[in-house]
Gaussian input, Z-matrix of N, CA and C with variables (Angstrom, degrees):
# hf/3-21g

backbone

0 1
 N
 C     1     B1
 C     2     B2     1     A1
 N     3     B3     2     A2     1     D1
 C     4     B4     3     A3     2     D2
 C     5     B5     4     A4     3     D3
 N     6     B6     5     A5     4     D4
 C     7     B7     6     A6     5     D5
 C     8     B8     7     A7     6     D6
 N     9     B9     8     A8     7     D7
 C    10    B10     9     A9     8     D8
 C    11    B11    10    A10     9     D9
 N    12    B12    11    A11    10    D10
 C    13    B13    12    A12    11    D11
 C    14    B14    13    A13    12    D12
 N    15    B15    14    A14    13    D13
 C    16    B16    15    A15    14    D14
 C    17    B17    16    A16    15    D15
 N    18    B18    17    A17    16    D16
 C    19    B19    18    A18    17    D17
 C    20    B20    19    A19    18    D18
 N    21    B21    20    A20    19    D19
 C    22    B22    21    A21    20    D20
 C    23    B23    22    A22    21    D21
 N    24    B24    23    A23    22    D22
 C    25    B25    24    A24    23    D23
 C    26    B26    25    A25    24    D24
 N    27    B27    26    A26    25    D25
 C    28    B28    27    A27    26    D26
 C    29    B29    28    A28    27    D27
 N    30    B30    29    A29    28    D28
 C    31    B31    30    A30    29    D29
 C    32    B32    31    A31    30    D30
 N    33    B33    32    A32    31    D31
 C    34    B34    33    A33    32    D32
 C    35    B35    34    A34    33    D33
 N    36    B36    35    A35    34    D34
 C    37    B37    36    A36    35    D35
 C    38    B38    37    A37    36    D36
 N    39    B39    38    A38    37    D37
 C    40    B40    39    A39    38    D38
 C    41    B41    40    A40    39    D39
 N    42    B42    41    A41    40    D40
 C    43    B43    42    A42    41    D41
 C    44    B44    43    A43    42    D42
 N    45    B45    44    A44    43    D43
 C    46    B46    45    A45    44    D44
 C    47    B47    46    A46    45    D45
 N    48    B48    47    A47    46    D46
 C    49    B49    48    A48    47    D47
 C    50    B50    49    A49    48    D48
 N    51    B51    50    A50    49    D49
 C    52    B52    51    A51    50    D50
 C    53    B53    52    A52    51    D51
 N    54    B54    53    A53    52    D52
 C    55    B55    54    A54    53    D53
 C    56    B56    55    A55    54    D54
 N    57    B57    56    A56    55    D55
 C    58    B58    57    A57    56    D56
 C    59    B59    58    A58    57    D57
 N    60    B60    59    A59    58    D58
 C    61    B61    60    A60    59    D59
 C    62    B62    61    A61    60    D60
 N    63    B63    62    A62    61    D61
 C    64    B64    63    A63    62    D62
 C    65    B65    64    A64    63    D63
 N    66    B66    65    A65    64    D64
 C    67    B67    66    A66    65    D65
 C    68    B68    67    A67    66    D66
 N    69    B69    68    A68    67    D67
 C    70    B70    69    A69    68    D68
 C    71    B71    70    A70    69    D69
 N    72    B72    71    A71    70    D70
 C    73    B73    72    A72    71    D71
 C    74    B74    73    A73    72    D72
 N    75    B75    74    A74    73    D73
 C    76    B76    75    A75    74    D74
 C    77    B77    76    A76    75    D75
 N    78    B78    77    A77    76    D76
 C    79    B79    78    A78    77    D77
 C    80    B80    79    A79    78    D78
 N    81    B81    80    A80    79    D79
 C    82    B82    81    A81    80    D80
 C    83    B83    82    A82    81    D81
 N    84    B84    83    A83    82    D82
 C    85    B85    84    A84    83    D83
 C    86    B86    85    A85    84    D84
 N    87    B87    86    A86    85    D85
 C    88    B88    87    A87    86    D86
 C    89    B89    88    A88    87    D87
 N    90    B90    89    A89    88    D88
 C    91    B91    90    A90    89    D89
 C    92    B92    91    A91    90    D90
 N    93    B93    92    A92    91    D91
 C    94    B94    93    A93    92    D92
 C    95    B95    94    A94    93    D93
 N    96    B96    95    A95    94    D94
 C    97    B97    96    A96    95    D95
 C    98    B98    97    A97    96    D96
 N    99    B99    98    A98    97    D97
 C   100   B100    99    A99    98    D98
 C   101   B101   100   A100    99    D99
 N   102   B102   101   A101   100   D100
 C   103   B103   102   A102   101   D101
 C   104   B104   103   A103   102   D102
 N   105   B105   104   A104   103   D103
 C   106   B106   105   A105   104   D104
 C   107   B107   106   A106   105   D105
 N   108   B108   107   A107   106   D106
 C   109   B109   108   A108   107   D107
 C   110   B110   109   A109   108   D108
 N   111   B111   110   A110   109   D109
 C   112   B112   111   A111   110   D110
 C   113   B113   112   A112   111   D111
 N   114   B114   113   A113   112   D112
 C   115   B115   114   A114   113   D113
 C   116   B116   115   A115   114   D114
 N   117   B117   116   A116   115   D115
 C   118   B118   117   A117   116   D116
 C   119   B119   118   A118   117   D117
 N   120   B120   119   A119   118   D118
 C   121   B121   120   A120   119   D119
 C   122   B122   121   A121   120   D120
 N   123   B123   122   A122   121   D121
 C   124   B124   123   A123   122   D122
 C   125   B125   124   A124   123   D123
 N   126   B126   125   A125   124   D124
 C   127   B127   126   A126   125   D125
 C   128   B128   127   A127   126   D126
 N   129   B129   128   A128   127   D127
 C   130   B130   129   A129   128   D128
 C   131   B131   130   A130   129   D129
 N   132   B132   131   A131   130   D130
 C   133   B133   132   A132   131   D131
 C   134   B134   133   A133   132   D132
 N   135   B135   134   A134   133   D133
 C   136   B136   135   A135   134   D134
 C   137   B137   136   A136   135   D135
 N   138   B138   137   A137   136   D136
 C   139   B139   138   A138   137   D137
 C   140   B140   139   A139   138   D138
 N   141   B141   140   A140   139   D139
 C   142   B142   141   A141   140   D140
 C   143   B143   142   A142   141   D141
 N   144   B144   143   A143   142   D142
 C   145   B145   144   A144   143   D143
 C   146   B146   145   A145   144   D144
 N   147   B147   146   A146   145   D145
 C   148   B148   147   A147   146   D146
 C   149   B149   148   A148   147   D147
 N   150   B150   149   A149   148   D148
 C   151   B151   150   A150   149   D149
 C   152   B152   151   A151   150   D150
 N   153   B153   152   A152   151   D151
 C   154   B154   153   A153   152   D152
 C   155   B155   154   A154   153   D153
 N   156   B156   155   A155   154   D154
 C   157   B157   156   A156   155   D155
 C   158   B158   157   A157   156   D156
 N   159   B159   158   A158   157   D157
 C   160   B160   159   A159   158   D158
 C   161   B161   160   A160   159   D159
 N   162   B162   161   A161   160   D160
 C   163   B163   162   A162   161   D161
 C   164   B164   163   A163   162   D162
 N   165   B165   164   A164   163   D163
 C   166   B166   165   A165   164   D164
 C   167   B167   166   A166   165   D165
 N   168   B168   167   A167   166   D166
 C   169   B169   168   A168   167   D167
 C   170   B170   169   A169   168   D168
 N   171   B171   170   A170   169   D169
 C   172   B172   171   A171   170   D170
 C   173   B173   172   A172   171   D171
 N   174   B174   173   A173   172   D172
 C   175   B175   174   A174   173   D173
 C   176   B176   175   A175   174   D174
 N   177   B177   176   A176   175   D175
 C   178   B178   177   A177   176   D176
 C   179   B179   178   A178   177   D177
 N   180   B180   179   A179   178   D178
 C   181   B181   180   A180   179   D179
 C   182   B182   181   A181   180   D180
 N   183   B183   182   A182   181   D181
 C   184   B184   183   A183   182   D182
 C   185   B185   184   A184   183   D183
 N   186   B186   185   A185   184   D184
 C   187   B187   186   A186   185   D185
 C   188   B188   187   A187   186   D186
 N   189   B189   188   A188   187   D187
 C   190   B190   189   A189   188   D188
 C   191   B191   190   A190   189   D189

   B1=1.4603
   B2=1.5372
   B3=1.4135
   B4=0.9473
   B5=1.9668
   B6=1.5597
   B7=1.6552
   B8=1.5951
   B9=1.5315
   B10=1.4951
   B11=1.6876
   B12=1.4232
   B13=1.6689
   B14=1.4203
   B15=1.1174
   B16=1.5224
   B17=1.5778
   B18=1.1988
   B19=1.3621
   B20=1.1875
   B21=1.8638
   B22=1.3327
   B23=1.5145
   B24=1.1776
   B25=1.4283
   B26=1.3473
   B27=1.2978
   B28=1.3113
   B29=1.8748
   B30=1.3843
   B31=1.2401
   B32=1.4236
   B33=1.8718
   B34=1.1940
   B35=1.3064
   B36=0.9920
   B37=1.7786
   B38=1.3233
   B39=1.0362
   B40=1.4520
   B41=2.0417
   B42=1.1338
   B43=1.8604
   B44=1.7007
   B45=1.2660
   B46=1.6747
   B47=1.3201
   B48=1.4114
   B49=1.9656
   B50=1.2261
   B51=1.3199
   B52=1.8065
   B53=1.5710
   B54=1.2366
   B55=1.3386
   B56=1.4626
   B57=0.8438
   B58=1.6092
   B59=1.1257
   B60=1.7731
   B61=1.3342
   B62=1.5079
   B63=1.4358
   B64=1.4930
   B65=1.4777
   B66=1.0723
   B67=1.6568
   B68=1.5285
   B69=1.3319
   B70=1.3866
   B71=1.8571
   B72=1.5193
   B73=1.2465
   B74=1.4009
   B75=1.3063
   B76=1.0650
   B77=1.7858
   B78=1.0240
   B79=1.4660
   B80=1.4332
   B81=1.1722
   B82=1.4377
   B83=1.7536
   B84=1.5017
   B85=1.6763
   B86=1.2630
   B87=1.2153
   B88=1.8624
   B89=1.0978
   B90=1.6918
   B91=1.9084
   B92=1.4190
   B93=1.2785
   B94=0.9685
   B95=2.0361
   B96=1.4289
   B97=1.3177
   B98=1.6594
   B99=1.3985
   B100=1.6869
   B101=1.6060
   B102=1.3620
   B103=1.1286
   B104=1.8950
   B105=1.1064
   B106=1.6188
   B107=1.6595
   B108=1.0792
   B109=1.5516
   B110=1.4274
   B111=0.9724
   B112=1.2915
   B113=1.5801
   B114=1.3115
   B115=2.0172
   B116=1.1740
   B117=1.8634
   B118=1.4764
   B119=1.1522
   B120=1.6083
   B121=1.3285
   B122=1.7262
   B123=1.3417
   B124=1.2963
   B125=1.0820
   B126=1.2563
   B127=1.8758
   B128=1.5238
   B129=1.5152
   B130=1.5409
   B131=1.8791
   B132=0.7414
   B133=1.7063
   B134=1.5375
   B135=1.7007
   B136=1.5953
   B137=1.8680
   B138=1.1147
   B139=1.4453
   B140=1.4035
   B141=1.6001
   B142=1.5271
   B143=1.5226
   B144=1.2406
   B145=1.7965
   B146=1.5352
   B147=1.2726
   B148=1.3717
   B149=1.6855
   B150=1.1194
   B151=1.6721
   B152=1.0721
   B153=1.3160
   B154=1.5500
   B155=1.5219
   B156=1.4133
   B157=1.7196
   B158=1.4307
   B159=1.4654
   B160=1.1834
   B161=2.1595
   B162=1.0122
   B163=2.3749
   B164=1.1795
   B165=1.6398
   B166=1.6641
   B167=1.3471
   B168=1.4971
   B169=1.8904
   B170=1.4276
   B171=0.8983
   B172=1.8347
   B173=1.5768
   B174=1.3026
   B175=1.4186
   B176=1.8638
   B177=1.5311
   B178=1.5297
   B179=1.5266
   B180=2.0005
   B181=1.5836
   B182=0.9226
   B183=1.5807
   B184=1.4773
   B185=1.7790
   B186=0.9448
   B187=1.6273
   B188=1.7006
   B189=1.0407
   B190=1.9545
   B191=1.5592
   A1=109.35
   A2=123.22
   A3=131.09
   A4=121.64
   A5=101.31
   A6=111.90
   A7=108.34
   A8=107.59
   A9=115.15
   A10=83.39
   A11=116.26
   A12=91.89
   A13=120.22
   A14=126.26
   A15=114.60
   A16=99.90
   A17=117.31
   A18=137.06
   A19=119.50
   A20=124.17
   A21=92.52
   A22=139.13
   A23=126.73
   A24=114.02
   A25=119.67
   A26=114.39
   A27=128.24
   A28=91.71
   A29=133.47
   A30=141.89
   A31=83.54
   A32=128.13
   A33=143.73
   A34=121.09
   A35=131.12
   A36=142.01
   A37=104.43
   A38=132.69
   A39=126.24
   A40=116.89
   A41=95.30
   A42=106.16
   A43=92.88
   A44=89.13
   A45=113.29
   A46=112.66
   A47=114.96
   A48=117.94
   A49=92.02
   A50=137.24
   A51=144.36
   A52=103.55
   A53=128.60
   A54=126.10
   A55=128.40
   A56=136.10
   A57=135.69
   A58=119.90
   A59=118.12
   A60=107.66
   A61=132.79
   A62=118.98
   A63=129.08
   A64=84.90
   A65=129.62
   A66=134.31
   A67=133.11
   A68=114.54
   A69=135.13
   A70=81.01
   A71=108.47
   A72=111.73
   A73=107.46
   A74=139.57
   A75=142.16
   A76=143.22
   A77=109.41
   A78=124.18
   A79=131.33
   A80=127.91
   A81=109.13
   A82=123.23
   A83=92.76
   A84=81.50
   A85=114.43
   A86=122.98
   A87=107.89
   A88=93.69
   A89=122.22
   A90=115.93
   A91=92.87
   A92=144.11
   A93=140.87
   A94=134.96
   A95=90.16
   A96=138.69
   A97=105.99
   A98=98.84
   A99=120.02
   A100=108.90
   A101=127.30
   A102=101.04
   A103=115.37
   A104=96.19
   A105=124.41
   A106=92.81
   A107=101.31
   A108=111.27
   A109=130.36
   A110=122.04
   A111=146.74
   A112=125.42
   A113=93.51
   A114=115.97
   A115=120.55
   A116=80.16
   A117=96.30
   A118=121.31
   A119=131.23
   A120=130.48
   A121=100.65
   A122=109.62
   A123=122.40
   A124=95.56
   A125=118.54
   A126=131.80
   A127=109.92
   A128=114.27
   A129=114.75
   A130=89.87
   A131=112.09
   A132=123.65
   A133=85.62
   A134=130.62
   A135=112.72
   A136=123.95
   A137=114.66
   A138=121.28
   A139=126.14
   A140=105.87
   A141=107.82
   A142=85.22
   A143=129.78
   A144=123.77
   A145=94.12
   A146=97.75
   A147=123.12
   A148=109.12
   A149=115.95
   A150=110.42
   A151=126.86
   A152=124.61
   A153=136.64
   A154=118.55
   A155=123.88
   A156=103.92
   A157=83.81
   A158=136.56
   A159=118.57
   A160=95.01
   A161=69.75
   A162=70.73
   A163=91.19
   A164=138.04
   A165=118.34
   A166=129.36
   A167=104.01
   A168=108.72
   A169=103.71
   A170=120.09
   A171=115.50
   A172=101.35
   A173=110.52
   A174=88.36
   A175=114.17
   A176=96.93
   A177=90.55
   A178=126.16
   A179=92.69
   A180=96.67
   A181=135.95
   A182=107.58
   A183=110.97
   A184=109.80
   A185=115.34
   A186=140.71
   A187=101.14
   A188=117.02
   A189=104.05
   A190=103.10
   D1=120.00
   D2=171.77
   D3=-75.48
   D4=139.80
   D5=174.82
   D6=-49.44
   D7=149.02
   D8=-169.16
   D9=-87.39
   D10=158.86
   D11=164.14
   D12=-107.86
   D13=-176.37
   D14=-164.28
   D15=-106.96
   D16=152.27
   D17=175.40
   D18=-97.56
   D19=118.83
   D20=167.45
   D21=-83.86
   D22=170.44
   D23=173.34
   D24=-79.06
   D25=149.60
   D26=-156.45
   D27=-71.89
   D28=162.45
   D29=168.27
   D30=-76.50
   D31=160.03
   D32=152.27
   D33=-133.96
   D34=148.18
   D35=165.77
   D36=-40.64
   D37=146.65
   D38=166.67
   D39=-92.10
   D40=-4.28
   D41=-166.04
   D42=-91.65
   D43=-72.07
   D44=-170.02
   D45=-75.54
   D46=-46.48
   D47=168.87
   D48=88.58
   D49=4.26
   D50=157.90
   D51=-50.08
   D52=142.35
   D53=161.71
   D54=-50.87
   D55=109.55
   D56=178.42
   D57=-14.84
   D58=-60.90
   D59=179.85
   D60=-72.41
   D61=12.54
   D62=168.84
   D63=-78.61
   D64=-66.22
   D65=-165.95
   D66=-57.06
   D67=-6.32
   D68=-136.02
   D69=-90.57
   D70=138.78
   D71=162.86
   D72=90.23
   D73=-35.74
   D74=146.46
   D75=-50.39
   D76=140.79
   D77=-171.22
   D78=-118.68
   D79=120.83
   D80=173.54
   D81=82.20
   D82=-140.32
   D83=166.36
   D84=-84.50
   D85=-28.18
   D86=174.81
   D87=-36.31
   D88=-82.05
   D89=-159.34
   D90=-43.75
   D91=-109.57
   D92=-139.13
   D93=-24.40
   D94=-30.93
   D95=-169.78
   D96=-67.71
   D97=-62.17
   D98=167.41
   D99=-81.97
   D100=-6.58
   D101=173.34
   D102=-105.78
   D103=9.09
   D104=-173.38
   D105=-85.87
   D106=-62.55
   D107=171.16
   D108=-43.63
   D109=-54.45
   D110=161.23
   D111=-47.81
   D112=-50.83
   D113=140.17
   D114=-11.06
   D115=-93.26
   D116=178.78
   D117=-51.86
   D118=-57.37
   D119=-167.91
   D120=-40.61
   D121=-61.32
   D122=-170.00
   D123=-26.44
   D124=-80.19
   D125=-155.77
   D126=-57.65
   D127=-19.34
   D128=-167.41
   D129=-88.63
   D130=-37.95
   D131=-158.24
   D132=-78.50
   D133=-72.61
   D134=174.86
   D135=-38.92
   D136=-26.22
   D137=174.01
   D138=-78.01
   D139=-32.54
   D140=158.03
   D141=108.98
   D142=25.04
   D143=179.65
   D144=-91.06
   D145=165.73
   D146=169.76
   D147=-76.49
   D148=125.60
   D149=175.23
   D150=-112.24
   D151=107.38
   D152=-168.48
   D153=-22.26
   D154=164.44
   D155=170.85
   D156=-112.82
   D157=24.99
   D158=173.30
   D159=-104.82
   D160=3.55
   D161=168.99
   D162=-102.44
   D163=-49.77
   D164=168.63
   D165=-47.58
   D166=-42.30
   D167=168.60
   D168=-59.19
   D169=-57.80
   D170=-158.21
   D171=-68.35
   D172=-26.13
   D173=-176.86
   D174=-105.06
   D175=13.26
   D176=160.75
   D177=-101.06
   D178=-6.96
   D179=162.63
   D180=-93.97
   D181=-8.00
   D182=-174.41
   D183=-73.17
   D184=128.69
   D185=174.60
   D186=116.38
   D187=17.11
   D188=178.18
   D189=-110.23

């Protein structure tokens, strides 16, 4: 029987607990801004809602 192998753990935000690399490059309220977003989508997508493409726009502009 072969060893399972180990995984590492992902780096996380410490505020939001979002993975880092959604966050990466960002500052301030941008990060915060996109990670609100990201949130939400989450929670709309576990519920089975439809998710706007205006939550995809906003969150590909947020930090420019």
């Amino acid at each position: 029987m072969s060893k399972k192998r180990k995984r590492k753990r992902v780096a996380r935000d410490k505020q939001t607990d979002l993975p880092k690399k959604y966050l990466s490059g960002l500052k301030g309220g941008a990060r915060s801004e996109r990670a609100s977003l990201i949130k939400a989508m989450s929670e709309a997508y576990k519920k089975g809602q439809r998710i706007p493409r205006s939550m995809f726009r906003a969150r590909a502009r947020s930090g420019y």
